[in-house]
PDB file of N, CA, C and O in Angstrom:
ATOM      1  N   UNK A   1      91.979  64.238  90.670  1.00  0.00           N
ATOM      2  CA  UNK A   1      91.954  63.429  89.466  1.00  0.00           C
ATOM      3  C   UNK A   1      90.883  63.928  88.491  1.00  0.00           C
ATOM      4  O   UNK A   1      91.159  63.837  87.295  1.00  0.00           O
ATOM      5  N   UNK A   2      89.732  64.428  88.830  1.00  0.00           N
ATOM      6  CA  UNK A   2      88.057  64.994  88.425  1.00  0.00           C
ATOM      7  C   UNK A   2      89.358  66.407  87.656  1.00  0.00           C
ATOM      8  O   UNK A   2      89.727  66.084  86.528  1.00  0.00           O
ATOM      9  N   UNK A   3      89.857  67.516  88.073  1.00  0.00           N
ATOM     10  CA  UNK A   3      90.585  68.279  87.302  1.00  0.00           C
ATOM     11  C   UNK A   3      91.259  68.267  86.473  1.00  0.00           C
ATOM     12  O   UNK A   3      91.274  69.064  85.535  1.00  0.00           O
ATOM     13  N   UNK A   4      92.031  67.259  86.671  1.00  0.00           N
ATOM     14  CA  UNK A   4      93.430  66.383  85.180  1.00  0.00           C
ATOM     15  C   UNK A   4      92.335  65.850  84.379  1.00  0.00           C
ATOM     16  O   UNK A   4      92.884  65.827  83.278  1.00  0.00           O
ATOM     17  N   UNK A   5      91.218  65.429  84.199  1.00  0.00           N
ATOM     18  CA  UNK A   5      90.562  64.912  83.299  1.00  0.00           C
ATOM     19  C   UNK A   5      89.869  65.722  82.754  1.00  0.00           C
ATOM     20  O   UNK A   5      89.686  65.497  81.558  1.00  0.00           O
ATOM     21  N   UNK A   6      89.330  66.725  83.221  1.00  0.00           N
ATOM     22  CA  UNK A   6      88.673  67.892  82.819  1.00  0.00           C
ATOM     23  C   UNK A   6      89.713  68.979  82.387  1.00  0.00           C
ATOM     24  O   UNK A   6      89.429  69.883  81.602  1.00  0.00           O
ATOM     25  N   UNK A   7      90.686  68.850  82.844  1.00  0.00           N
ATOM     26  CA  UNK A   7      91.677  70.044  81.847  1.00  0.00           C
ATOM     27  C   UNK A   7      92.736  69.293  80.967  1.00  0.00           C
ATOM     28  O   UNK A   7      93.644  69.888  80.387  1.00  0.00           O
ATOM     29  N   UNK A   8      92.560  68.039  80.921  1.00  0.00           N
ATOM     30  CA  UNK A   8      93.319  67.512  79.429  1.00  0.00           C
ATOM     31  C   UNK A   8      92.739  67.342  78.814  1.00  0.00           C
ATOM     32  O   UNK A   8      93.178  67.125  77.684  1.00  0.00           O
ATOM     33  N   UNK A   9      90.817  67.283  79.119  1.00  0.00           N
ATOM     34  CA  UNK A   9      89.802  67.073  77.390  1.00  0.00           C
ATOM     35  C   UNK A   9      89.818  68.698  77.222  1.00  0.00           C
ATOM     36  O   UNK A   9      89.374  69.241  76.211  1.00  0.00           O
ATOM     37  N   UNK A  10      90.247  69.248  78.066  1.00  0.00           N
ATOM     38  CA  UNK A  10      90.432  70.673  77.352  1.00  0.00           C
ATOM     39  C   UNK A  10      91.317  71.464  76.622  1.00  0.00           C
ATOM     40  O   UNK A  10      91.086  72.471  75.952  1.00  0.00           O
ATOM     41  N   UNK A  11      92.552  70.768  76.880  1.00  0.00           N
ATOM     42  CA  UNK A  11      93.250  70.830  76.084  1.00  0.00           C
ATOM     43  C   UNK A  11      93.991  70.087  75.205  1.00  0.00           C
ATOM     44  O   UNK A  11      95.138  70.288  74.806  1.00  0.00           O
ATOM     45  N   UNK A  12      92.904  68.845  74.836  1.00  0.00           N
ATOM     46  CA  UNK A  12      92.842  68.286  73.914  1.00  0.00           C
ATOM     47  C   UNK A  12      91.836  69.010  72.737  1.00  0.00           C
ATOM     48  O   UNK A  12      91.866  69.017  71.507  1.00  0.00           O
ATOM     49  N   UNK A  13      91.082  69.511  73.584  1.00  0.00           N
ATOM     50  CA  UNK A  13      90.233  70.283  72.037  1.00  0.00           C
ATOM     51  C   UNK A  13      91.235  71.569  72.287  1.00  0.00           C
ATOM     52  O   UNK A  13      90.566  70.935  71.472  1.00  0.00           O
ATOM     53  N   UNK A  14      91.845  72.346  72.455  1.00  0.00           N
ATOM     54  CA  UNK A  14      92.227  73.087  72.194  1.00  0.00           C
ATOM     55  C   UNK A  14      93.286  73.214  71.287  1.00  0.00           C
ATOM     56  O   UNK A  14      93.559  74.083  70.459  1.00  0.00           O
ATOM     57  N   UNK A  15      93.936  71.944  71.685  1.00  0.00           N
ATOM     58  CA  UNK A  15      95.379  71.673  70.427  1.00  0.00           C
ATOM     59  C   UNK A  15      94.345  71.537  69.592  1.00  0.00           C
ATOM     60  O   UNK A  15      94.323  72.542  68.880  1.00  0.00           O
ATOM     61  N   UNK A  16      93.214  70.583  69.232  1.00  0.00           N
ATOM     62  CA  UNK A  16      93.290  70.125  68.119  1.00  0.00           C
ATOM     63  C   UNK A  16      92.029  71.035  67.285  1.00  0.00           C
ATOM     64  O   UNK A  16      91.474  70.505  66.322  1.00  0.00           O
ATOM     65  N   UNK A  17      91.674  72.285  67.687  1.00  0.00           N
ATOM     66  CA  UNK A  17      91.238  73.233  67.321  1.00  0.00           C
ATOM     67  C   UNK A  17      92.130  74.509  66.223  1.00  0.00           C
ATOM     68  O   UNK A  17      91.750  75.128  65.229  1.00  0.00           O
ATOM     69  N   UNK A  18      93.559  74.491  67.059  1.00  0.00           N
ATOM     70  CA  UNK A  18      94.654  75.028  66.732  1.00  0.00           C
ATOM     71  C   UNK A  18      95.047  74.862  65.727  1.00  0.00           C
ATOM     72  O   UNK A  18      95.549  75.648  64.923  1.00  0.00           O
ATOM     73  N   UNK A  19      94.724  73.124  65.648  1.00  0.00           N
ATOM     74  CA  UNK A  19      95.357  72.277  64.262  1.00  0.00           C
ATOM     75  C   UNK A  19      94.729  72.390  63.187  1.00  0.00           C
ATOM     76  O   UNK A  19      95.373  72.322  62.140  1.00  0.00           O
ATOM     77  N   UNK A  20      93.587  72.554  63.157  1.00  0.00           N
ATOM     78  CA  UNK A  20      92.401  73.005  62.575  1.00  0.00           C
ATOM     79  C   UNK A  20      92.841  73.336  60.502  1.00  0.00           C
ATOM     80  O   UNK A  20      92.696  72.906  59.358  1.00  0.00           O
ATOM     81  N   UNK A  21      93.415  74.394  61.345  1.00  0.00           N
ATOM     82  CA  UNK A  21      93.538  75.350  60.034  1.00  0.00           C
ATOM     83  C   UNK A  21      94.517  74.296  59.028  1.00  0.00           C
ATOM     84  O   UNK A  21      94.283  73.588  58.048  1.00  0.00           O
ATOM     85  N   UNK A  22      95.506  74.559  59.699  1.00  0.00           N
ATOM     86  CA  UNK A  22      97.013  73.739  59.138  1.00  0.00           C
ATOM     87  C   UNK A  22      96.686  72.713  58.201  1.00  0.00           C
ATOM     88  O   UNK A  22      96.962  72.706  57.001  1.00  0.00           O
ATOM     89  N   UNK A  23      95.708  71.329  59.248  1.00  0.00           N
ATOM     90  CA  UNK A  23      94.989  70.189  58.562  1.00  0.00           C
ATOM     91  C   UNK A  23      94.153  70.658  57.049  1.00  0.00           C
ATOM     92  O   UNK A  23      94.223  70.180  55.917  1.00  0.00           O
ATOM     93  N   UNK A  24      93.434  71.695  57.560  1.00  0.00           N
ATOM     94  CA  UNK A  24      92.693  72.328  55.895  1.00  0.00           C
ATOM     95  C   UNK A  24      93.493  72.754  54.874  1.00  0.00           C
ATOM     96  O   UNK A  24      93.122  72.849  53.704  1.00  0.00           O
ATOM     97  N   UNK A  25      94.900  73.088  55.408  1.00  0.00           N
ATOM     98  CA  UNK A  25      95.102  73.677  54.017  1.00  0.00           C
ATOM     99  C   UNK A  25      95.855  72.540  53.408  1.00  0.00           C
ATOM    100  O   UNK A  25      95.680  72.256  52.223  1.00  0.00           O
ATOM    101  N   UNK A  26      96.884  71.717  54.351  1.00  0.00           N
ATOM    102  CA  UNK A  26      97.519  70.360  54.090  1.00  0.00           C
ATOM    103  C   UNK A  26      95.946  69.687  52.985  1.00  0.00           C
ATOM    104  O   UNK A  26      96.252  69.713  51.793  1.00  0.00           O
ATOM    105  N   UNK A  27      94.823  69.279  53.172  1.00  0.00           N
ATOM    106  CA  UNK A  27      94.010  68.780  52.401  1.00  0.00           C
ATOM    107  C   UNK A  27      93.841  69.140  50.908  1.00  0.00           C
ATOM    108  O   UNK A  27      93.497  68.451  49.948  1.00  0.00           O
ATOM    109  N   UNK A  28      94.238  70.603  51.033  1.00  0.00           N
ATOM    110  CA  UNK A  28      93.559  71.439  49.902  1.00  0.00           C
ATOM    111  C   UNK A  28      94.981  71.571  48.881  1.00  0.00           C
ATOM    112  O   UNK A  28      95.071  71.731  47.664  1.00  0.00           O
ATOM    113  N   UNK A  29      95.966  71.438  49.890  1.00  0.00           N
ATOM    114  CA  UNK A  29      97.499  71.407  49.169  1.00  0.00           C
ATOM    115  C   UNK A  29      97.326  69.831  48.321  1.00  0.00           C
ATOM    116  O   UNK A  29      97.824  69.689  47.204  1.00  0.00           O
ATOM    117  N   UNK A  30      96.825  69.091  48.773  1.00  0.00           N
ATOM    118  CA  UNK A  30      96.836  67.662  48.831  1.00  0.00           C
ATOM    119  C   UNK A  30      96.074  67.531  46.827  1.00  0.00           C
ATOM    120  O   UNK A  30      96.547  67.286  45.718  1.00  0.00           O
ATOM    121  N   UNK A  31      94.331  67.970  47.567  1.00  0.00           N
ATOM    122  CA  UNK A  31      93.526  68.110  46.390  1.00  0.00           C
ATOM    123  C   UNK A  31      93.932  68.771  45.000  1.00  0.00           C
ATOM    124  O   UNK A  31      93.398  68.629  43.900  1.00  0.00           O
ATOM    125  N   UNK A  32      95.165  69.625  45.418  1.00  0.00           N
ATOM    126  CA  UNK A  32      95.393  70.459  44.576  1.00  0.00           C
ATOM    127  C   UNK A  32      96.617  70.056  43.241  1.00  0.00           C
ATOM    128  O   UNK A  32      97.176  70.721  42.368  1.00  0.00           O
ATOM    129  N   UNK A  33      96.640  68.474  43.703  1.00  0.00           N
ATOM    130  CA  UNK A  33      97.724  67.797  42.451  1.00  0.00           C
ATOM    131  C   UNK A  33      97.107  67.007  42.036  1.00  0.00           C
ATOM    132  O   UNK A  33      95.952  67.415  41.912  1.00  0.00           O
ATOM    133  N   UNK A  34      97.259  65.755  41.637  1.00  0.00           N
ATOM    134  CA  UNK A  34      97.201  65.245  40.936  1.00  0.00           C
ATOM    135  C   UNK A  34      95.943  64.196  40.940  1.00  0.00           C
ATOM    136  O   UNK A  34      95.907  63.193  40.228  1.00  0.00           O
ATOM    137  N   UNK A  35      94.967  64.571  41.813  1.00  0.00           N
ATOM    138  CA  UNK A  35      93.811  63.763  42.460  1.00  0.00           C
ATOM    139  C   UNK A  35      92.832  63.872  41.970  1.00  0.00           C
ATOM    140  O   UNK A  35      92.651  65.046  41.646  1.00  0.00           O
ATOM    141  N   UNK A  36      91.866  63.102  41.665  1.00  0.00           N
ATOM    142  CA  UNK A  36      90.286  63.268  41.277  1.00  0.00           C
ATOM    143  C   UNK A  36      89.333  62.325  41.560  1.00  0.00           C
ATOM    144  O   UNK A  36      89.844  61.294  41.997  1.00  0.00           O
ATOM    145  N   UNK A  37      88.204  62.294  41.478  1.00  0.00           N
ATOM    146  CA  UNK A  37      86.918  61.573  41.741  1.00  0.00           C
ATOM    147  C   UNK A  37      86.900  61.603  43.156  1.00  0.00           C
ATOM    148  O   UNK A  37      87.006  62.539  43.950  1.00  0.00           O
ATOM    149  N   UNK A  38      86.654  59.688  43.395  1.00  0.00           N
ATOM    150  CA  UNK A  38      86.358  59.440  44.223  1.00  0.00           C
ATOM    151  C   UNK A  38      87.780  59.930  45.546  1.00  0.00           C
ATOM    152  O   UNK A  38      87.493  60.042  46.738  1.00  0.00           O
ATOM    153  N   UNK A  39      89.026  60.125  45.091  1.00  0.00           N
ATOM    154  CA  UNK A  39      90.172  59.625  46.067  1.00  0.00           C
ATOM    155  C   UNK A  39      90.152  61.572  46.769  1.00  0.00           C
ATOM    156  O   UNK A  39      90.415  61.932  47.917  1.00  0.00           O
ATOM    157  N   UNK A  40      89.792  62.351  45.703  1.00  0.00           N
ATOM    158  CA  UNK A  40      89.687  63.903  46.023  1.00  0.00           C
ATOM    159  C   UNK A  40      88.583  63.761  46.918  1.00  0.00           C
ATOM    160  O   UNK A  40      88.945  64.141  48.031  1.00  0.00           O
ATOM    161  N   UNK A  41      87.165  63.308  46.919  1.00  0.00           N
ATOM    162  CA  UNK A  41      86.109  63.451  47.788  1.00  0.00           C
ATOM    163  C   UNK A  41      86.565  62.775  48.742  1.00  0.00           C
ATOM    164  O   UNK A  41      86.344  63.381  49.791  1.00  0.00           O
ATOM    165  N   UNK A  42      87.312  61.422  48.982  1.00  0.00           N
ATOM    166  CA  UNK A  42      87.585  60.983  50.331  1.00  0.00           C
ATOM    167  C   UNK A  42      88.557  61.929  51.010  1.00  0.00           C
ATOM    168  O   UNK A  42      88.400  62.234  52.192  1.00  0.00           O
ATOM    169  N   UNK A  43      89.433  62.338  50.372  1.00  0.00           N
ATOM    170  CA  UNK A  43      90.483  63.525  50.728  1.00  0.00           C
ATOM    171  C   UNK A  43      89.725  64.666  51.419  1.00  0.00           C
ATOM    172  O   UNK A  43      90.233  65.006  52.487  1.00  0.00           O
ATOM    173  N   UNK A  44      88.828  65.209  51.117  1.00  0.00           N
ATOM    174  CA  UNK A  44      88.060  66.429  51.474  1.00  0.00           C
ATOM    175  C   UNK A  44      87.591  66.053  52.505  1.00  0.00           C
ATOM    176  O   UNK A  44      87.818  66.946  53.322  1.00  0.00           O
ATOM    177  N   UNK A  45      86.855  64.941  53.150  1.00  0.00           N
ATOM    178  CA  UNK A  45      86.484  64.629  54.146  1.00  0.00           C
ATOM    179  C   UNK A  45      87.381  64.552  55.243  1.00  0.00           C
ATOM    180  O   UNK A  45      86.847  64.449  56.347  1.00  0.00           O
ATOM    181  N   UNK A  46      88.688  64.580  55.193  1.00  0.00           N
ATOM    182  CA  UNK A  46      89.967  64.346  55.992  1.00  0.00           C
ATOM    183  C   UNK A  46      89.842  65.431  57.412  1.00  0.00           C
ATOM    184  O   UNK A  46      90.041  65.169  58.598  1.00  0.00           O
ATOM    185  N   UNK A  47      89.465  66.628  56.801  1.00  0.00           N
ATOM    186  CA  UNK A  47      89.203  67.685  57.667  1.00  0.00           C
ATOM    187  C   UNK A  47      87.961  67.452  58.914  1.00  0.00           C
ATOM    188  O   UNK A  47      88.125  67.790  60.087  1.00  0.00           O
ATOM    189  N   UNK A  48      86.728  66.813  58.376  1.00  0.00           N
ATOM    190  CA  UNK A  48      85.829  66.406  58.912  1.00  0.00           C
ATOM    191  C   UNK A  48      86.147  65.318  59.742  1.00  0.00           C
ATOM    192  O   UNK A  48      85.776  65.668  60.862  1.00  0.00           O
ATOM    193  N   UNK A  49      86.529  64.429  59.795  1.00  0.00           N
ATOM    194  CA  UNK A  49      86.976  63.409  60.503  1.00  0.00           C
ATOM    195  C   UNK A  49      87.871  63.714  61.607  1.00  0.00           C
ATOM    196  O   UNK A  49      87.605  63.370  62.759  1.00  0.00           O
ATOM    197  N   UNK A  50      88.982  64.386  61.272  1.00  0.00           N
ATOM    198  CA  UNK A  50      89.853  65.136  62.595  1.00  0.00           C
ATOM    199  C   UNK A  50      89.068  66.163  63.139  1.00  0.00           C
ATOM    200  O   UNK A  50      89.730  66.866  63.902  1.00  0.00           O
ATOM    201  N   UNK A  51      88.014  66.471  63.035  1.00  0.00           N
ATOM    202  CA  UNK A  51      87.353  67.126  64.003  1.00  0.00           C
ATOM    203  C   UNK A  51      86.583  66.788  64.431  1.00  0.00           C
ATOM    204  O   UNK A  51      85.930  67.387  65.285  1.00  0.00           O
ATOM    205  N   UNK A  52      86.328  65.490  63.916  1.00  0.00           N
ATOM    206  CA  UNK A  52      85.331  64.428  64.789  1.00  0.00           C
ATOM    207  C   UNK A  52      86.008  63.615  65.953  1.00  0.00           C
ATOM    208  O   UNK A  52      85.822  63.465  67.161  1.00  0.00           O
ATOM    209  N   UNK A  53      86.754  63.233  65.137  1.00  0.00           N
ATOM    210  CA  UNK A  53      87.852  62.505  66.546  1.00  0.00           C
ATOM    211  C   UNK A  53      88.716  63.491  67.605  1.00  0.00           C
ATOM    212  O   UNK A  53      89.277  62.885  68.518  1.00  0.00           O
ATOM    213  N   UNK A  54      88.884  65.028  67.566  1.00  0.00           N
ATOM    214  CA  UNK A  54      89.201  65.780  68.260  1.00  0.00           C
ATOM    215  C   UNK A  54      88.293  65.969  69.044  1.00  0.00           C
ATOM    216  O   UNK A  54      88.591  66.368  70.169  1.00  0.00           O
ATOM    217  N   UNK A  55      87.060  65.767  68.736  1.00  0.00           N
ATOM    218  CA  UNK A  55      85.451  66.302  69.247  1.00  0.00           C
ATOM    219  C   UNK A  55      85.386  65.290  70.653  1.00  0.00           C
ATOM    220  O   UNK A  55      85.198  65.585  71.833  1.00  0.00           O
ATOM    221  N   UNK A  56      85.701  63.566  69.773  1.00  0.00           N
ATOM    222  CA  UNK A  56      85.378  62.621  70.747  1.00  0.00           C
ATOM    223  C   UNK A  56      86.272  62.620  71.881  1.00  0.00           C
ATOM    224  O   UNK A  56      85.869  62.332  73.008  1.00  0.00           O
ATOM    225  N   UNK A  57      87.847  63.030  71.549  1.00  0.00           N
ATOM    226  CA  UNK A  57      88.845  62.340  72.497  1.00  0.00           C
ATOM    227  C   UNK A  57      88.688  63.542  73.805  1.00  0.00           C
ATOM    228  O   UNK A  57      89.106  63.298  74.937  1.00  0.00           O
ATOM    229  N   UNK A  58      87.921  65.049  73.380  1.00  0.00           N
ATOM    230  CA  UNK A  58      87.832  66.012  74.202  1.00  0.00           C
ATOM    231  C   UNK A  58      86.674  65.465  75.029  1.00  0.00           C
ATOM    232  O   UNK A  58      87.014  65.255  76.193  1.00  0.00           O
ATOM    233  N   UNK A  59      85.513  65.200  74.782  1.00  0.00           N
ATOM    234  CA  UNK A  59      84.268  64.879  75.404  1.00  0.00           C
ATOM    235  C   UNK A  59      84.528  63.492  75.974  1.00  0.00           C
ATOM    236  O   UNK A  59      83.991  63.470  77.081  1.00  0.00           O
ATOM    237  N   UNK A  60      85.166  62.219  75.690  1.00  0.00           N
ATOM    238  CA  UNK A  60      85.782  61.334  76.360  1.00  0.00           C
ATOM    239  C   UNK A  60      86.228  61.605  77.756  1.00  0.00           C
ATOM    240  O   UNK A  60      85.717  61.214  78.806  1.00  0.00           O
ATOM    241  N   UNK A  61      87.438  62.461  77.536  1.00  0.00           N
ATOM    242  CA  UNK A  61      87.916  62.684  78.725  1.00  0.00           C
ATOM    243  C   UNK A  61      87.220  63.526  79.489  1.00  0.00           C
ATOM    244  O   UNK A  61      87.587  63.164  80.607  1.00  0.00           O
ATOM    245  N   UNK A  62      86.553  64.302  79.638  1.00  0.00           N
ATOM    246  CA  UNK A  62      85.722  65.462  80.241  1.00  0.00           C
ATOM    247  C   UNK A  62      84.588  64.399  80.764  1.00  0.00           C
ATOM    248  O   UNK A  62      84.281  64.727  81.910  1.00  0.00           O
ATOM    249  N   UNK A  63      84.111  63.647  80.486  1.00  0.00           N
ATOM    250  CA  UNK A  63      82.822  62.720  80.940  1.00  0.00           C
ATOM    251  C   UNK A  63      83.520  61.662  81.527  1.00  0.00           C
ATOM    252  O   UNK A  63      82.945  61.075  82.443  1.00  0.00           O
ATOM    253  N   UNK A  64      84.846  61.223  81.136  1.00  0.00           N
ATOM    254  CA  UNK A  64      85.521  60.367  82.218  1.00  0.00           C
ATOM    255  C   UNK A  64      86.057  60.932  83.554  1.00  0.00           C
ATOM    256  O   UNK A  64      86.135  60.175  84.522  1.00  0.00           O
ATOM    257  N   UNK A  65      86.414  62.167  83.647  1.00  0.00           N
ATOM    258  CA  UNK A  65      86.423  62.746  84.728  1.00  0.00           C
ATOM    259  C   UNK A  65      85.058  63.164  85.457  1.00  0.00           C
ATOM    260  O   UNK A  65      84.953  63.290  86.677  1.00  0.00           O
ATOM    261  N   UNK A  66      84.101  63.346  84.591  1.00  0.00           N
ATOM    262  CA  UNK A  66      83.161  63.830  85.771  1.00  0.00           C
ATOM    263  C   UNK A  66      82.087  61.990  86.380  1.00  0.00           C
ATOM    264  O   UNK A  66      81.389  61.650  87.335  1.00  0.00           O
ATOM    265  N   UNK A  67      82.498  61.494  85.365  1.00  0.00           N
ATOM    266  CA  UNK A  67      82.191  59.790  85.929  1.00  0.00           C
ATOM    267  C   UNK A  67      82.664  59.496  86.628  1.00  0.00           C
ATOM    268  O   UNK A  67      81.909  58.804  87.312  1.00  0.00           O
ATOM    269  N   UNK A  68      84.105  59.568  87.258  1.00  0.00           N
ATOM    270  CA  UNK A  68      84.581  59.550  88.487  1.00  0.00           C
ATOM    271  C   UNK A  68      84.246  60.260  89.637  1.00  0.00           C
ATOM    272  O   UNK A  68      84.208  59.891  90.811  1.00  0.00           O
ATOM    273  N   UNK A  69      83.977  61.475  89.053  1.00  0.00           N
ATOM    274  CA  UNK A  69      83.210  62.390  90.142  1.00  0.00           C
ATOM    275  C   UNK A  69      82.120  62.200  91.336  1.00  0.00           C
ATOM    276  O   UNK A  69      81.923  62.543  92.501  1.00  0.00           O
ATOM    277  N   UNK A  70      81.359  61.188  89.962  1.00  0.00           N
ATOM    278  CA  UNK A  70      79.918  60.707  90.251  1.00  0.00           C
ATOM    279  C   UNK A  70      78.946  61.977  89.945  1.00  0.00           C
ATOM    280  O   UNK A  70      77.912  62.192  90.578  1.00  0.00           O
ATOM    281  N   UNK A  71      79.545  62.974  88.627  1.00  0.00           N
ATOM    282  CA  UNK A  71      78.426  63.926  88.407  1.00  0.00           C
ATOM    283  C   UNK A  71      77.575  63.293  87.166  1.00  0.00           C
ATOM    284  O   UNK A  71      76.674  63.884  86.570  1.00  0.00           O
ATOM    285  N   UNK A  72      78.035  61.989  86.899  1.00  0.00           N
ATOM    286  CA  UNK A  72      77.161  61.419  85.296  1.00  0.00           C
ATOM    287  C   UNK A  72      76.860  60.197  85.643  1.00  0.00           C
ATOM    288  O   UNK A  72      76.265  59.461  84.857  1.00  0.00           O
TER     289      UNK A  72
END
């Protein structure tokens, strides 16, 4: 069970590393019509945020497996 948890936060950051790019340019495709001020700066942050929550759901699971372990 300590392995399935440790190799799905791994390849949970790995998809969502992958996704990475795609998400940036979708933003920049986004920024690139009809948007400004404040709704373009929340837009830009879009990228930052999915790699925050890719960050958490990888380190989640990786520390929930080794909590079962009893290595944390």
């Amino acid at each position: 069970m300590v392995l399935a948890n440790l190799l799905g936060g791994f390849i949970v950051i790995l998809v969502g590393v992958n996704l990475m790019p795609t998400i940036a340019d979708e933003v920049v495709a986004a920024q690139a019509g009809n948007v400004t001020g404040a709704a373009s700066t929340i837009l830009g942050l879009t990228t930052i945020f999915f790699a925050l929550g890719i960050m958490a759901a990888g380190v989640s699971l990786a520390v929930g497996g080794l909590r079962n372990a009893g290595l944390v």
